[in-house]
KOLKOL-72419 format. One record per residue: residue number from 1; x, y, z of N, C-alpha, C in turn. Coordinates in nm, 4 decimals, decimal comma. Each point is the difference from the previous one (the first is absolute). Layout:
N
{panu NUM; {X; Y; Z}; {X; Y; Z}; {X; Y; Z}},
...
***
This chain:
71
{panu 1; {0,0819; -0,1190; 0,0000}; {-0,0819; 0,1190; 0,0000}; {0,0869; 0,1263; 0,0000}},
{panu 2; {0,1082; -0,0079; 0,0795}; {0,0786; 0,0784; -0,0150}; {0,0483; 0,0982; -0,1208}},
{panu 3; {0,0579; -0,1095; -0,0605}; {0,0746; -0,0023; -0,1472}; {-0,1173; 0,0672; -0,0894}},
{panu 4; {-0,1159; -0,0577; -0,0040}; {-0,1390; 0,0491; -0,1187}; {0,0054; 0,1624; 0,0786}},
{panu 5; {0,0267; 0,0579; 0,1441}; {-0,0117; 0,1232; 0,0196}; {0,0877; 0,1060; -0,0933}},
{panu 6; {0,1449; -0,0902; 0,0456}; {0,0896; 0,1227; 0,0073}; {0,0108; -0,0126; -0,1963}},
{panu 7; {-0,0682; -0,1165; -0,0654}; {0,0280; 0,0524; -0,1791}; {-0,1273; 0,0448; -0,0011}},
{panu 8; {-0,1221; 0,0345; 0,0562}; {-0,0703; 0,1354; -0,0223}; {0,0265; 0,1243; 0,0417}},
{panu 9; {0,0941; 0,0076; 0,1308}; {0,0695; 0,1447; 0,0234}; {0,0666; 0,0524; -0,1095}},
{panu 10; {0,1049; -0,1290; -0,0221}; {0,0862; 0,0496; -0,1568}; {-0,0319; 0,0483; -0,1019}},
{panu 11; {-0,1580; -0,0800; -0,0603}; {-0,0232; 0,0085; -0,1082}; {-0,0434; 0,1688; 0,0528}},
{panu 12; {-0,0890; 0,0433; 0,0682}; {-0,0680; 0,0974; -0,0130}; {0,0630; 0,1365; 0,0320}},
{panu 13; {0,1221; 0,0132; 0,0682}; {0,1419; 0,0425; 0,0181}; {0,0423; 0,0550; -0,1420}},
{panu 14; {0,0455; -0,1700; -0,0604}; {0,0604; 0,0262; -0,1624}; {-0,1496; 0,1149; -0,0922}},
{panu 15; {-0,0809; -0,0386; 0,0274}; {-0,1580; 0,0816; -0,0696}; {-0,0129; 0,1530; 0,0301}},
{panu 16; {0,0387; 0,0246; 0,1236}; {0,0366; 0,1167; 0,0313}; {0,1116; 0,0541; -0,0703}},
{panu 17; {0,0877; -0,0092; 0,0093}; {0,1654; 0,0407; -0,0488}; {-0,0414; -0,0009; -0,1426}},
{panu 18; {-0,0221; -0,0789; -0,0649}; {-0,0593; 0,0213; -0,1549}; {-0,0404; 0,1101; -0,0346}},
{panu 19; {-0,1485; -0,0081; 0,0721}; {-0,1362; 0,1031; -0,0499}; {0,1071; 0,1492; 0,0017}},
{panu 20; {0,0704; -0,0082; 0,1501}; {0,0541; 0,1623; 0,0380}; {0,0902; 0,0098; -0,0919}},
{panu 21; {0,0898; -0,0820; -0,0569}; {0,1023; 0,0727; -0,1044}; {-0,0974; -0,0179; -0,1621}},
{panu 22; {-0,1156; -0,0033; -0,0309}; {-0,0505; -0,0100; -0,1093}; {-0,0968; 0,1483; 0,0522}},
{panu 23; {-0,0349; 0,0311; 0,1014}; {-0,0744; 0,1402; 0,0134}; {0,1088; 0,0604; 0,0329}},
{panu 24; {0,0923; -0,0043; 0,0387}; {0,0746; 0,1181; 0,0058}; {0,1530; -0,0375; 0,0055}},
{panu 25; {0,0352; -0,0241; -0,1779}; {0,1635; -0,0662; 0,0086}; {0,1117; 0,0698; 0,0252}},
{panu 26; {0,1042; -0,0477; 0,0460}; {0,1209; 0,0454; 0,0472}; {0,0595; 0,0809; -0,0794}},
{panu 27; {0,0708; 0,1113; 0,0809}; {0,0754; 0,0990; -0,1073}; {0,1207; -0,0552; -0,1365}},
{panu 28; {0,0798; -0,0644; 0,1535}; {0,1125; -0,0326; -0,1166}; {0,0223; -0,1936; -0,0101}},
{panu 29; {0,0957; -0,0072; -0,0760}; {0,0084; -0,1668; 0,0266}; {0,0921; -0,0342; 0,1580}},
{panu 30; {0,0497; 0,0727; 0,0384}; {0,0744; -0,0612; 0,1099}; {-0,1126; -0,0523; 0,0999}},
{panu 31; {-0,1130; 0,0842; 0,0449}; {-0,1618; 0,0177; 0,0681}; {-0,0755; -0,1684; -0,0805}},
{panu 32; {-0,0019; 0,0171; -0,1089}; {-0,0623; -0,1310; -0,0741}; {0,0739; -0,1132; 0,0098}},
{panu 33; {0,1419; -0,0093; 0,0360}; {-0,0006; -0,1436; 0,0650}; {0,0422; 0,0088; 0,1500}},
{panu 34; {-0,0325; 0,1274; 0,0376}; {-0,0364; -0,0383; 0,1249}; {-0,0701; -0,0446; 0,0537}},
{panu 35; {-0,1658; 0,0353; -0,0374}; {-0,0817; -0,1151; -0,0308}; {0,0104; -0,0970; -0,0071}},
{panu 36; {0,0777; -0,0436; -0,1493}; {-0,0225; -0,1114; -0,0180}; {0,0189; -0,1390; 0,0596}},
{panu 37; {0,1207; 0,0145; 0,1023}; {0,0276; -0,1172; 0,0864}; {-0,0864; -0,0232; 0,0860}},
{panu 38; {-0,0643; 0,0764; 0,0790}; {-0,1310; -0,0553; 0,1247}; {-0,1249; -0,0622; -0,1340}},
{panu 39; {-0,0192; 0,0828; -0,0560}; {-0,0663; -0,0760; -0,1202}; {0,0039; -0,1546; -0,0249}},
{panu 40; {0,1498; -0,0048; -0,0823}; {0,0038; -0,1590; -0,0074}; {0,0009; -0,0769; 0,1377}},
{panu 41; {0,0751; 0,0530; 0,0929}; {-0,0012; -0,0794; 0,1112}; {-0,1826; -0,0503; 0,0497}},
{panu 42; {-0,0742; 0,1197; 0,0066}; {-0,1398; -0,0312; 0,0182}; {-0,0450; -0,0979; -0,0614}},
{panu 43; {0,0126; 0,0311; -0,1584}; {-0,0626; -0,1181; -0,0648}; {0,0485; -0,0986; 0,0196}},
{panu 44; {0,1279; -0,0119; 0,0081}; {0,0650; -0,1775; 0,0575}; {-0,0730; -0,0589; 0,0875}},
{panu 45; {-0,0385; 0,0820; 0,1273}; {-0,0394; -0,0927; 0,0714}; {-0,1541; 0,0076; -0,0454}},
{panu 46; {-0,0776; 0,0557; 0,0120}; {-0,1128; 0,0249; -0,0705}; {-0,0005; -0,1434; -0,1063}},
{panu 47; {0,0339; -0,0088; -0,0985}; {-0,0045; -0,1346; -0,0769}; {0,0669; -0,0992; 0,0579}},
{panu 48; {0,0764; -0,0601; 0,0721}; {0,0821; -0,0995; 0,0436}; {-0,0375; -0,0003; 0,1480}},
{panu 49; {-0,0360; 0,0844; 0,0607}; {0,0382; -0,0319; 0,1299}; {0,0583; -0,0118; 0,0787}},
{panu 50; {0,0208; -0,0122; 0,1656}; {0,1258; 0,0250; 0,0498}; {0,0976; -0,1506; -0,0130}},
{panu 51; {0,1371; 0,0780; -0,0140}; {0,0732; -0,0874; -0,0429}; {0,0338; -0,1501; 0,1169}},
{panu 52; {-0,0433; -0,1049; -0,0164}; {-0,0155; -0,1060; 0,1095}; {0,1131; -0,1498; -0,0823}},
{panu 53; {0,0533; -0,0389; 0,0719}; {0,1186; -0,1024; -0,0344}; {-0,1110; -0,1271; -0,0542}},
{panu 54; {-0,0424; -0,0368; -0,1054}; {-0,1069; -0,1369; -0,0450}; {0,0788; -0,0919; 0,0900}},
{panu 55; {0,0749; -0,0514; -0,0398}; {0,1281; -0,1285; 0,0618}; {0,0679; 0,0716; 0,1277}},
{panu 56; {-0,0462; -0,0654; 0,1225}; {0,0256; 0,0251; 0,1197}; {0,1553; -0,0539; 0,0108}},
{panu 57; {0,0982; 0,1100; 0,0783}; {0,1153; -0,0190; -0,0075}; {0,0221; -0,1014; 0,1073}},
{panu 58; {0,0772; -0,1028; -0,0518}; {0,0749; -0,1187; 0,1409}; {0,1065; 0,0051; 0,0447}},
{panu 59; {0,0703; -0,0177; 0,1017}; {0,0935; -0,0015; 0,0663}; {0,0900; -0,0982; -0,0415}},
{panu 60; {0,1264; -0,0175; -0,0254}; {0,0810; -0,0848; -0,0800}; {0,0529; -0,0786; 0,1847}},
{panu 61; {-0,0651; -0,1421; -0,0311}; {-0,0015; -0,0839; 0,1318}; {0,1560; -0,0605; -0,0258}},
{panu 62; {0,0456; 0,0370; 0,1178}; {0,1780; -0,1049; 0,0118}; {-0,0829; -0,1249; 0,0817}},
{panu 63; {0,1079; -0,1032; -0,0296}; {-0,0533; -0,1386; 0,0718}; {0,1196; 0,0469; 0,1337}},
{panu 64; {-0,0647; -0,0960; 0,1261}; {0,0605; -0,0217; 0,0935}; {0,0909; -0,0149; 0,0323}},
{panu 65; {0,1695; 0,0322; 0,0264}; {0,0755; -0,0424; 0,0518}; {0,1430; 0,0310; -0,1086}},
{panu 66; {-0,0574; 0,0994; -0,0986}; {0,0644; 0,0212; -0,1270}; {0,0720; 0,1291; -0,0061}},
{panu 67; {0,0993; -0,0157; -0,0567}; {0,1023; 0,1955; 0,0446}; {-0,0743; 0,0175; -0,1237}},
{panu 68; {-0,0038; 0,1656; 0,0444}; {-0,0360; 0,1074; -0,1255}; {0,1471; 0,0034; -0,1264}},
{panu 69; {-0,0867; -0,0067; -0,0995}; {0,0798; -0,0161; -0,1399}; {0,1606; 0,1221; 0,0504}},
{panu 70; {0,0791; -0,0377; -0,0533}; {0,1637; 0,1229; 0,0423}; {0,0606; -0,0475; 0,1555}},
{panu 71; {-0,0815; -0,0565; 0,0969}; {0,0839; -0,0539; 0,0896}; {0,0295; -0,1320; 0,0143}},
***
């Protein structure tokens, strides 16, 4: 539930930032990609979601009674 929140914050975030530089665009280009990075960043998560590991990381198991590899 979480996750479905925070990519409707994004999306509507990224919807905002749009509309305002299409009613009232930036002077120069340095201003227009200033923008533009919270932009893409919004939409990233906005379409993808927050970034979560699929394949849960494991712990590399030593057996019992065994020196660590170099000693």
């Amino acid at each position: 539930m979480n996750a479905l929140v925070l990519r409707l914050v994004c999306g509507l975030l990224f919807a905002v930032l749009v509309s305002g530089a299409i009613v009232r665009p930036p002077d120069n280009l340095t201003q227009g990609l200033g923008m533009l990075l919270p932009a893409t960043m919004l939409l990233g998560v906005a379409i993808k979601g927050p970034r979560r590991s699929i394949i849960p990381k494991r712990r590399a198991q030593t057996p019992k009674g065994s020196e660590p590899p170099g000693v």
